[in-house]
C-alpha positions as a printed NumPy array, in Angstrom:
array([[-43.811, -97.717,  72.748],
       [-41.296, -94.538,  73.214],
       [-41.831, -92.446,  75.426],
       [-41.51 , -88.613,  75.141],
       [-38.123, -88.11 ,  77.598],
       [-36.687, -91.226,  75.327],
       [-36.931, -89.498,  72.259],
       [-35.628, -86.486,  74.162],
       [-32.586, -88.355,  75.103],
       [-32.227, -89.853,  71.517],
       [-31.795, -86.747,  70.134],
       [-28.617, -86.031,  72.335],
       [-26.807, -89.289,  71.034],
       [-23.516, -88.092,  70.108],
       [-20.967, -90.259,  68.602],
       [-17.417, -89.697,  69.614],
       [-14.559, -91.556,  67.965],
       [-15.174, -95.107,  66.7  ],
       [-18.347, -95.19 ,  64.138],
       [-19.43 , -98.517,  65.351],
       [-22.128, -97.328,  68.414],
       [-23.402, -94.316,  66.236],
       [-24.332, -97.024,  63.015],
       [-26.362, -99.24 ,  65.736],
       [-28.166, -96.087,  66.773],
       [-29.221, -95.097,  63.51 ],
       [-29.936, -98.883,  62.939],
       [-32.256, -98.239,  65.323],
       [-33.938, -94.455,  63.59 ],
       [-32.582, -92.756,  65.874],
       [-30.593, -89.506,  65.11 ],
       [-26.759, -89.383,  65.665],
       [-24.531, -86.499,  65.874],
       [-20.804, -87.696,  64.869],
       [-17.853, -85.735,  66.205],
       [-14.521, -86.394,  64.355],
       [-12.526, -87.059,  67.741],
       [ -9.373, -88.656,  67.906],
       [ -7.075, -89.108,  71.079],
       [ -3.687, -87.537,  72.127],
       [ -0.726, -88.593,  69.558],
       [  0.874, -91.55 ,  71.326],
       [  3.143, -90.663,  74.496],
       [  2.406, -87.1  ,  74.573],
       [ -0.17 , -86.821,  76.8  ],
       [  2.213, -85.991,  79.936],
       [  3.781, -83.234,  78.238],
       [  0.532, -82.425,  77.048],
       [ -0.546, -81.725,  80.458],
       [  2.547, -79.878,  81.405],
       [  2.187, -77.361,  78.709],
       [ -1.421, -76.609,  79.021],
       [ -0.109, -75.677,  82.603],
       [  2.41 , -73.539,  81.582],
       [  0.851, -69.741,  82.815],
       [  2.773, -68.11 ,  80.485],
       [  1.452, -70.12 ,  77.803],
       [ -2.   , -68.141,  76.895],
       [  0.048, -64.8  ,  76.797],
       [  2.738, -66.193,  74.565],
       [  0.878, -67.406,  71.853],
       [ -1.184, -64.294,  71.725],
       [  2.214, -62.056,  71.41 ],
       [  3.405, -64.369,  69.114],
       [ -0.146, -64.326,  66.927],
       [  0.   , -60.879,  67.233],
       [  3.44 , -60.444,  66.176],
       [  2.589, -62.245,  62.834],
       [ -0.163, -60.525,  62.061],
       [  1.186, -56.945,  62.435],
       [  3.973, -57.359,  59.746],
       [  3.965, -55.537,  56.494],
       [  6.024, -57.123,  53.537],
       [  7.076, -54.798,  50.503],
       [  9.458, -54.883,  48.334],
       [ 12.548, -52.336,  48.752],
       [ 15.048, -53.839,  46.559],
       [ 16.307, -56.596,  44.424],
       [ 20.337, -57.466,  44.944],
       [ 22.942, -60.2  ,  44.145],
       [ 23.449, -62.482,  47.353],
       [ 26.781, -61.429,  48.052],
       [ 25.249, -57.861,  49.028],
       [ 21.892, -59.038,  50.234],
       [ 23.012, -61.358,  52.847],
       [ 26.747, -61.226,  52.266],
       [ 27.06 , -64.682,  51.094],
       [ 30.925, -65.461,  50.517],
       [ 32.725, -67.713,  47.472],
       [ 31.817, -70.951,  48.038],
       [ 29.251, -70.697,  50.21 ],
       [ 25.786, -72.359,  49.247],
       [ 22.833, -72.138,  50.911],
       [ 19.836, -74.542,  50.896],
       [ 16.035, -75.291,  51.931],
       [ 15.507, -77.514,  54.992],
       [ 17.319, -78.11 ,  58.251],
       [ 21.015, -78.789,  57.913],
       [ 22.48 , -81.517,  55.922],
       [ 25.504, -82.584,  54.412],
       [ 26.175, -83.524,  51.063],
       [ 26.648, -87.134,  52.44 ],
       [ 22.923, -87.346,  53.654],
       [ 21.775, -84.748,  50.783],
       [ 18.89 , -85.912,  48.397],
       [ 19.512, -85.847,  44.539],
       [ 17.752, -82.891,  43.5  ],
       [ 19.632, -80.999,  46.262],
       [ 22.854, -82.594,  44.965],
       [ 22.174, -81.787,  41.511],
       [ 21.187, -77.745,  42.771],
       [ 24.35 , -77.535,  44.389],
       [ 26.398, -79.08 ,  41.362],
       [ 25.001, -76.895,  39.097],
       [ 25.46 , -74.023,  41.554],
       [ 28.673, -75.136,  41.667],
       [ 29.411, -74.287,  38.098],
       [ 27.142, -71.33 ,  37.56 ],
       [ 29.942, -70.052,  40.116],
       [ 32.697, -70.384,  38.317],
       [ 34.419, -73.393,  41.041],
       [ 34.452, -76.162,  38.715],
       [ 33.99 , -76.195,  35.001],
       [ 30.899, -79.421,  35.174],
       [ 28.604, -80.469,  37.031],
       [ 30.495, -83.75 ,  37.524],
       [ 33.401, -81.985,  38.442],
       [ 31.219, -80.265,  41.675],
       [ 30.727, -83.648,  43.084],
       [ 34.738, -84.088,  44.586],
       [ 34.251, -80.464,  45.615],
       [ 31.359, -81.031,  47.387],
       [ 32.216, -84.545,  48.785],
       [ 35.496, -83.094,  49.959],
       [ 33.988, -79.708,  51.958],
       [ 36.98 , -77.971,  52.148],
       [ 36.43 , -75.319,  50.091],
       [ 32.785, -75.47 ,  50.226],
       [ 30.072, -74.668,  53.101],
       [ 26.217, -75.568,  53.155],
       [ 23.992, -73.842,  55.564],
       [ 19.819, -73.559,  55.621],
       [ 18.484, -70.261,  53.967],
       [ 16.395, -70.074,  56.975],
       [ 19.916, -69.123,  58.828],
       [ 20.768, -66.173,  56.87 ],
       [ 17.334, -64.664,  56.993],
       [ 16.092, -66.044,  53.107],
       [ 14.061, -68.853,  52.152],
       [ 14.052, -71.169,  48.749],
       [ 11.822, -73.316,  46.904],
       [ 12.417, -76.415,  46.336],
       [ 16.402, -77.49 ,  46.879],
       [ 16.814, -73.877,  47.806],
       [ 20.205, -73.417,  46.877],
       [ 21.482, -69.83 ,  46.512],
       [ 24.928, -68.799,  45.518],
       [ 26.444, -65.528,  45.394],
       [ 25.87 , -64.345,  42.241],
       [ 22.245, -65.324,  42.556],
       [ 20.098, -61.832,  42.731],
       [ 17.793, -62.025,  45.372],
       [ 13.923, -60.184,  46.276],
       [ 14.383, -57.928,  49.349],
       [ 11.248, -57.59 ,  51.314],
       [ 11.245, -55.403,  54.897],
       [  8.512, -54.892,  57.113],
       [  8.416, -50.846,  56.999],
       [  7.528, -50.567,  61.4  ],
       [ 10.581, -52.3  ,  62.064],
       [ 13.294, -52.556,  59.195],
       [ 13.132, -56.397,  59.66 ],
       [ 14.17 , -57.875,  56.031],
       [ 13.844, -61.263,  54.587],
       [ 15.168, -62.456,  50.869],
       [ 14.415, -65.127,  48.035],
       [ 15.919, -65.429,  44.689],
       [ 14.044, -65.029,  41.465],
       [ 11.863, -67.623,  40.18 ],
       [ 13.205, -69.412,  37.74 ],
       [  9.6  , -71.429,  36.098],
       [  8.734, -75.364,  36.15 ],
       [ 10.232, -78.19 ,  34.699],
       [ 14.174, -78.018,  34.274],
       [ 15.424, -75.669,  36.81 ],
       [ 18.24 , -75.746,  38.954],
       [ 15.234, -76.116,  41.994],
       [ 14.037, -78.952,  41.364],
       [ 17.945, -80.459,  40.838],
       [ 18.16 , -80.077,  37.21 ],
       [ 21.829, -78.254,  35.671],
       [ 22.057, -78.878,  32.036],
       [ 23.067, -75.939,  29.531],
       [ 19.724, -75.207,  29.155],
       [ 19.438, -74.226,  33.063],
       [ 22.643, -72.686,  33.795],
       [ 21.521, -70.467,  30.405],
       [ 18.611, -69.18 ,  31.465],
       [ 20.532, -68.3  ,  35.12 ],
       [ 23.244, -66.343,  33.403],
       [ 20.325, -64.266,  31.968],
       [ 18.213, -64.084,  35.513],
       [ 22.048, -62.769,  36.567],
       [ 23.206, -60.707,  33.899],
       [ 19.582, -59.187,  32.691],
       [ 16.941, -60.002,  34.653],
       [ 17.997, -59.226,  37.983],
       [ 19.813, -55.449,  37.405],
       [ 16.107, -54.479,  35.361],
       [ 14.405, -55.673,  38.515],
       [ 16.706, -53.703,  41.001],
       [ 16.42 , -50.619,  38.52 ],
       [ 12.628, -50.715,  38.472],
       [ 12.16 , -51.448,  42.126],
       [ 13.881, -48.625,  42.773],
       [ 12.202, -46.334,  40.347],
       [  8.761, -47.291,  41.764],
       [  6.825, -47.24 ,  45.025],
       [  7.713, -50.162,  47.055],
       [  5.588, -53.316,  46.047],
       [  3.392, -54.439,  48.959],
       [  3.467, -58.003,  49.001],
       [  1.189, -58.262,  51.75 ],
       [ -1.689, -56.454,  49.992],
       [ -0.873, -58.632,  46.769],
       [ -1.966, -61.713,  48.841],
       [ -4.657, -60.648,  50.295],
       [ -6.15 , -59.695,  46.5  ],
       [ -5.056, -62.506,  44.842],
       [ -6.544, -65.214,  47.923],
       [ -9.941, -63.837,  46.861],
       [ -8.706, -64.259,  42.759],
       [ -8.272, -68.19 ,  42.921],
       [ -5.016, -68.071,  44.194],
       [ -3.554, -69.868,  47.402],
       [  0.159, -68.345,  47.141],
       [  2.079, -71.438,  47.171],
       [  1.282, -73.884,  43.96 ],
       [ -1.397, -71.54 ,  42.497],
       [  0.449, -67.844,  41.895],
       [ -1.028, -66.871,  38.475],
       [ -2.944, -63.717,  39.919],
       [ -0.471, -62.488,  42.187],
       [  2.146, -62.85 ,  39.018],
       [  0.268, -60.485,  37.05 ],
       [ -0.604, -57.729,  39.796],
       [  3.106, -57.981,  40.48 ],
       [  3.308, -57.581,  36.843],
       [  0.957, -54.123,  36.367],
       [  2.804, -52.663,  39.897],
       [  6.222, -53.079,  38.479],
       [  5.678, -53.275,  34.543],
       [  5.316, -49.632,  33.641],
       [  8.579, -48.833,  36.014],
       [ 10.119, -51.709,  33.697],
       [  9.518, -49.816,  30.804],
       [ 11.135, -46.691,  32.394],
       [ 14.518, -48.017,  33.613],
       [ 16.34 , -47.449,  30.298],
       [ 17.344, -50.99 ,  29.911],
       [ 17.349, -52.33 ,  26.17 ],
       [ 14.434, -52.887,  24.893],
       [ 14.249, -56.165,  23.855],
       [ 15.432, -56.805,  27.263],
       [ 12.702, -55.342,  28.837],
       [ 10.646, -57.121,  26.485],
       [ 12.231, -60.517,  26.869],
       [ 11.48 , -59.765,  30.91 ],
       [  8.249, -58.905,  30.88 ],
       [  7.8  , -62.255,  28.568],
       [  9.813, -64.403,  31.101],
       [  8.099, -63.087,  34.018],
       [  4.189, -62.99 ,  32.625],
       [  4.846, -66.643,  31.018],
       [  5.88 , -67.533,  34.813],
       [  2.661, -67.855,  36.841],
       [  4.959, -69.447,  39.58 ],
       [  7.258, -65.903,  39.694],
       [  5.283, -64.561,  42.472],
       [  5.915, -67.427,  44.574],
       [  9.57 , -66.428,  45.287],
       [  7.756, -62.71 ,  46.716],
       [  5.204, -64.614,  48.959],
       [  7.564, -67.291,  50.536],
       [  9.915, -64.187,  52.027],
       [  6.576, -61.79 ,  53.037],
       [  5.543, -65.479,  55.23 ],
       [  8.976, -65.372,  56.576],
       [  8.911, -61.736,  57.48 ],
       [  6.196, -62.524,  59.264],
       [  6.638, -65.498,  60.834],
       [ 10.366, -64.238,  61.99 ],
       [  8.004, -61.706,  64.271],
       [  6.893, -64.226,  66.156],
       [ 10.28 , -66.094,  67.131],
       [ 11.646, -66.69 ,  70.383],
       [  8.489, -66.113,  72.858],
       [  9.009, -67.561,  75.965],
       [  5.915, -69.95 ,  75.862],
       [  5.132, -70.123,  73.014],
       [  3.626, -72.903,  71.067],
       [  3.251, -71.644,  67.879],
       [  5.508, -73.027,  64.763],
       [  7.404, -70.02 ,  63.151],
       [  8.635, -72.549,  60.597],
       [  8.577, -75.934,  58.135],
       [ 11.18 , -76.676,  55.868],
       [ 12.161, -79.548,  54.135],
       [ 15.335, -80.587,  52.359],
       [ 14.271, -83.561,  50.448],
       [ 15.697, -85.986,  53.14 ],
       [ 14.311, -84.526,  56.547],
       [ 11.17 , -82.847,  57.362],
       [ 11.971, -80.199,  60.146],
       [ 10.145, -77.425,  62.272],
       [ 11.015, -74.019,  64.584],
       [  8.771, -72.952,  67.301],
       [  8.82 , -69.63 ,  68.784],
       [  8.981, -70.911,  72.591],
       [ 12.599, -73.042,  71.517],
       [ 14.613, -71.072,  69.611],
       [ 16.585, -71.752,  66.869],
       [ 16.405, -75.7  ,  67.637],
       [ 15.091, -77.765,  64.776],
       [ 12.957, -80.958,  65.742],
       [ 13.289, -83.354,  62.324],
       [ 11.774, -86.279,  61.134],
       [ 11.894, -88.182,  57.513],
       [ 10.177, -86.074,  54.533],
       [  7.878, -87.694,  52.666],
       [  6.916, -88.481,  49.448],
       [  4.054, -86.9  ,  48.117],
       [  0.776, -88.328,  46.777],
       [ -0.566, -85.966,  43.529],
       [ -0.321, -86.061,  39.496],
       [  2.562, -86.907,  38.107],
       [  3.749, -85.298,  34.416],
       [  4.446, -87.328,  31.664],
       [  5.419, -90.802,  31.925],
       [  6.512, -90.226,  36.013],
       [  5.086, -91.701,  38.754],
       [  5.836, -92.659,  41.962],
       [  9.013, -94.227,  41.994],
       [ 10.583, -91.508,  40.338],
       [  9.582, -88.768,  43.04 ],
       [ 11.899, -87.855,  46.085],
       [ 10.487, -87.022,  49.145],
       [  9.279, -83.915,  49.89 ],
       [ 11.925, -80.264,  49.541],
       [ 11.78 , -77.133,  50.096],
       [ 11.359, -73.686,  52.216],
       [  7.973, -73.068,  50.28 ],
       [  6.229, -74.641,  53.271],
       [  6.682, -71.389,  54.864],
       [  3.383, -70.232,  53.243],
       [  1.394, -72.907,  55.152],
       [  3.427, -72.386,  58.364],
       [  1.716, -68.262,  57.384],
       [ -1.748, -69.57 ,  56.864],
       [ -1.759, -69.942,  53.031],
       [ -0.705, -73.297,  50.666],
       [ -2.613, -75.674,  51.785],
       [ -4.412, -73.929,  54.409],
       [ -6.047, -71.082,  52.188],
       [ -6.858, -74.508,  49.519],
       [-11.036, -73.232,  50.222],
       [ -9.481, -70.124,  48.155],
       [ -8.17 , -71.825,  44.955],
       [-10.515, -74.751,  44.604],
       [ -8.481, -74.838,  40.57 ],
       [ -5.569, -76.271,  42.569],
       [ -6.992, -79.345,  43.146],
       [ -6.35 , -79.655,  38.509],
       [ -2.164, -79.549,  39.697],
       [ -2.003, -81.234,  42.96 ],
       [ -4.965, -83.696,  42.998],
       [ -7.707, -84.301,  44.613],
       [-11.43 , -82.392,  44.928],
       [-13.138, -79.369,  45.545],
       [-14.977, -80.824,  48.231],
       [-11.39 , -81.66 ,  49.55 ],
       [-10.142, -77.99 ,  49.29 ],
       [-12.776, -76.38 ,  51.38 ],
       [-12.427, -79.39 ,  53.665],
       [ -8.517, -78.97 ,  54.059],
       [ -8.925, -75.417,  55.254],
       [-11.597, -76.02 ,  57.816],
       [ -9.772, -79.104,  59.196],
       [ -6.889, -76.459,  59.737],
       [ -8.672, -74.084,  61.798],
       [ -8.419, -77.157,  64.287],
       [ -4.822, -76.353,  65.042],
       [ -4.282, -72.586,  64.872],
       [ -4.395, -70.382,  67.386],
       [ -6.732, -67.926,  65.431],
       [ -6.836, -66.408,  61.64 ],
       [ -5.235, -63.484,  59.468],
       [ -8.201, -60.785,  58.774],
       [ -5.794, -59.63 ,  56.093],
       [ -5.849, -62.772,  54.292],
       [-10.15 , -63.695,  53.945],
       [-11.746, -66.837,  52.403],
       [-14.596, -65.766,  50.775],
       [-16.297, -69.07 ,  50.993],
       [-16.063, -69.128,  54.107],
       [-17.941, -65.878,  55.274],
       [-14.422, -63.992,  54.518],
       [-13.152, -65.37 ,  57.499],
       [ -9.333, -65.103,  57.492],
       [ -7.058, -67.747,  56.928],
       [ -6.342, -70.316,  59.894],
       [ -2.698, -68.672,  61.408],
       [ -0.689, -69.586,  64.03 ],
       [  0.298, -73.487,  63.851],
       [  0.094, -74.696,  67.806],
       [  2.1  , -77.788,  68.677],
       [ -0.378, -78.644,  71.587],
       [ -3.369, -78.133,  68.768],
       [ -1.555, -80.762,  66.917],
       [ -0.621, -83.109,  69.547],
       [ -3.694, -82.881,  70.961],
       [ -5.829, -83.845,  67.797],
       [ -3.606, -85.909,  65.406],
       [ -4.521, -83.565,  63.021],
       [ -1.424, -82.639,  60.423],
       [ -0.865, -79.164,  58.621],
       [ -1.351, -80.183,  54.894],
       [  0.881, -78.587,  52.354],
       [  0.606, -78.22 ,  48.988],
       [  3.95 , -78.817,  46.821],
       [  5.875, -79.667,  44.014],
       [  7.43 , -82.822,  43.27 ],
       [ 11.111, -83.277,  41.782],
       [ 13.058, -86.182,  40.8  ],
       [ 14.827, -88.277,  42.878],
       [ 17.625, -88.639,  40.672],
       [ 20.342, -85.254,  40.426],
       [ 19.587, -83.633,  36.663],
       [ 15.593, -85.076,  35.849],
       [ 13.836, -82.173,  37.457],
       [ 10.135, -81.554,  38.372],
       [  8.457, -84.68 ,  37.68 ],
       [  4.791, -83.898,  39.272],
       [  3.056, -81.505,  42.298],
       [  0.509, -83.015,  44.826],
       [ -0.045, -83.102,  48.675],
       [  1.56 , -83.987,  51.424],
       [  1.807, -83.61 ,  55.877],
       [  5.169, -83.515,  57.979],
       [  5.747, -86.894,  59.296],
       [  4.071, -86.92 ,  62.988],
       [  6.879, -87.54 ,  65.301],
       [  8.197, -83.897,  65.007],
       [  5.708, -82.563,  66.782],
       [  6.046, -85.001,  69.792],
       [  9.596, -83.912,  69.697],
       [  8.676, -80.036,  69.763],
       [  5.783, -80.891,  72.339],
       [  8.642, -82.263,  74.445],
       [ 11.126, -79.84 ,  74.121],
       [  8.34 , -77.281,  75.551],
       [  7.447, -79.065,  77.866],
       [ 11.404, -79.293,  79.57 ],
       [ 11.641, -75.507,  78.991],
       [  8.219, -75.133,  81.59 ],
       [  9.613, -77.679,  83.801],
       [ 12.656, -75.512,  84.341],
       [ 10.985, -72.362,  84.328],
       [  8.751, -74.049,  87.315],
       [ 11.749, -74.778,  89.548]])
């Protein structure tokens, strides 16, 4: 017979970790409450300890947060890059840490061989590759470096016109180049006619209507645009069909206006609103903006960015500087198009994970349950993903709201320690391309940074509060 204070101590069974004890309980009719526990990641619980030490630690992270959070994108301008960030002949810049074209994936190869041409430095694209191989006349640096991000490969060359964004409290200013669409595009590593076509137009027609009309209009607040389109079905990384067209009604009429020909007006308001991805290239630099807030904080645990080039995986965090901790990329697991599959995908690329490292992608997937149609997956799994997330942020964006989730605002502020601490990894939602230079996009899915990078971060910290201590 049970006894009143043992059914009082049945309902308190709690069942941390392993399932094993909490199935014999129920075995047994007796209620179980299940916490999803996991321990430290392996070898970090030392530096673990040191950082939660750190005094400076619980102030940091708050002005870091609160850096973030206060930043206004809109955009003031659109330019070539040799104005916007003064990008020379022969320079090229790409997504991701650093690499060399010796270590560099094939869709980043085939970006920068296309590139390469669209330049004017070699007349093919098989004439780029003893250019690039030989680096002499040639220089590769991350877009994060100059203040710009890129999807995908990334690459930007000078004739390229870029989207410039500034926060209007502090004259801060990030930049992107124009999205190009899906499928064959120099992004994704493709450079047949077809692509370096189409960017001759972006340069020659596309981009001088956009600067014309941006400057004939009130400046376009990105920032705003989010927030509406988040509550639209949009997440703002592979889901961008809302924020497209509100980009679309603030800067169509102004289009109209700039006394361009009309059939090019017409032929780039048809590019544009048969783009739903266009918008992307506008939220990836208003993340950045942001996120650039919140670098170098003494302290601080909080990840200001992830980038991949389509060999490494690599992060920033705001208490270690400019220092990159990187780890392989990996291959994603989604829907493929066509007859691709697996073996045709490269590992992960791009600067677009800057919209998770910001709170949206993959973290505002509760927001865009549709996504799960293009990258796989349930709805179930959506509004899962972005509660799992509020596990390792240091608190949430009230600009950016979940609606089924109360409105609460999107989990913001990835914290290396959070991470560490719970195994948990940020999930990101992304494109795939082909592995091989010239196939282009061949499918979008999800993936998560590979673990040890965090460790390596955690670690870094953790030597910066050790010699603070001394």
């Amino acid at each position: 017979m049970t006894s009143p204070a043992s059914e009082h101590v049945a309902d308190r069974v709690v069942s941390v970790g392993a399932d094993l004890l909490a199935q014999a309980v129920e075995d047994q009719a007796a209620p179980v409450s299940r916490v999803d526990w996991r321990p430290p990641l392996p070898g970090t619980e030392d530096d673990l300890a040191t950082v939660a030490l750190d005094p400076l630690r619980p102030d940091a992270n708050a002005q870091a947060l609160a850096r973030m959070l206060a930043v206004q994108a809109v955009l003031v301008d659109v330019l070539p890059a040799h104005e916007a960030i003064g990008l020379e002949r022969g320079e090229f810049l790409h997504a991701g840490p650093p690499i060399t074209w010796e270590d560099a994936s094939g869709p980043l190869r085939g970006a920068l061989m296309g590139g390469a041409v669209l330049e004017g430095l070699v007349d093919t694209p098989e004439e780029a590759v003893a250019l690039l191989e030989g680096g002499l006349h040639v220089r590769l640096e991350p877009c994060h470096h100059r203040r710009a991000v890129g999807p995908m490969a990334g690459v930007v060359t000078p004739s390229m016109w870029m989207f410039v964004l500034e926060d209007p409290a502090t004259g801060a200013r990030t930049h992107c180049t124009l999205n190009e669409g899906l499928g064959k595009v120099l992004r994704y590593g493709a450079y047949s006619p077809e692509v370096l076509t189409r960017l001759h137009w972006m340069n020659d027609v596309l981009g001088p209507l956009l600067q014309r009309a941006v400057r004939a209009s009130e400046p376009v607040d990105v920032t705003a645009i989010l927030g509406q389109m988040l509550q639209m079905g949009d997440e703002a990384h592979n889901r961008n069909r809302a924020g497209t067209l509100m980009f679309l009604r603030d800067l169509g009429p102004a289009l109209v206006e700039s006394g361009g020909d009309i059939s090019d007006v017409a032929e780039a308001l048809r590019f544009v609103g048969g783009n739903d991805h266009f918008f992307l290239n506008l939220a990836m630099p208003a993340c950045k903006l942001a996120l650039d807030a919140a670098r170098d904080v003494p302290g601080s645990t909080m990840v200001v960015a992830m980038s991949r080039n389509g060999t490494d995986f690599g992060i920033q965090v705001s208490g270690a500087g400019d220092e990159w901790f990187t780890g392989p990329a990996q291959v994603a697991d989604g829907l493929y198009l066509g007859d691709f599959g697996p073996e045709d995908a490269n590992p992960d690329i791009g600067d677009s994970a800057i919209t998770e490292t910001a709170g949206l992608g993959g973290f505002a997937m509760a927001t865009a349950p549709a996504i799960v149609r293009f990258v796989g997956g349930s709805v179930p799994d959506a509004l899962a993903t972005t509660r799992r997330m509020q596990e390792i942020t240091l608190g949430e964006n009230p600009r950016w709201s979940v609606p089924v989730l109360e409105f609460a605002g999107v989990p913001s502020g990835i914290d290396v320690t959070k991470v560490c601490r719970t195994g948990i990894l940020p999930q990101i939602n992304t494109g795939m391309a082909g592995r091989v230079a010239g196939v282009g996009q061949v499918g979008a899915g999800l993936v998560n940074p590979p673990e040890e990078i965090f460790p390596q971060a955690l670690t870094r910290l953790a030597e910066l509060t050790r010699a603070r201590a001394r």
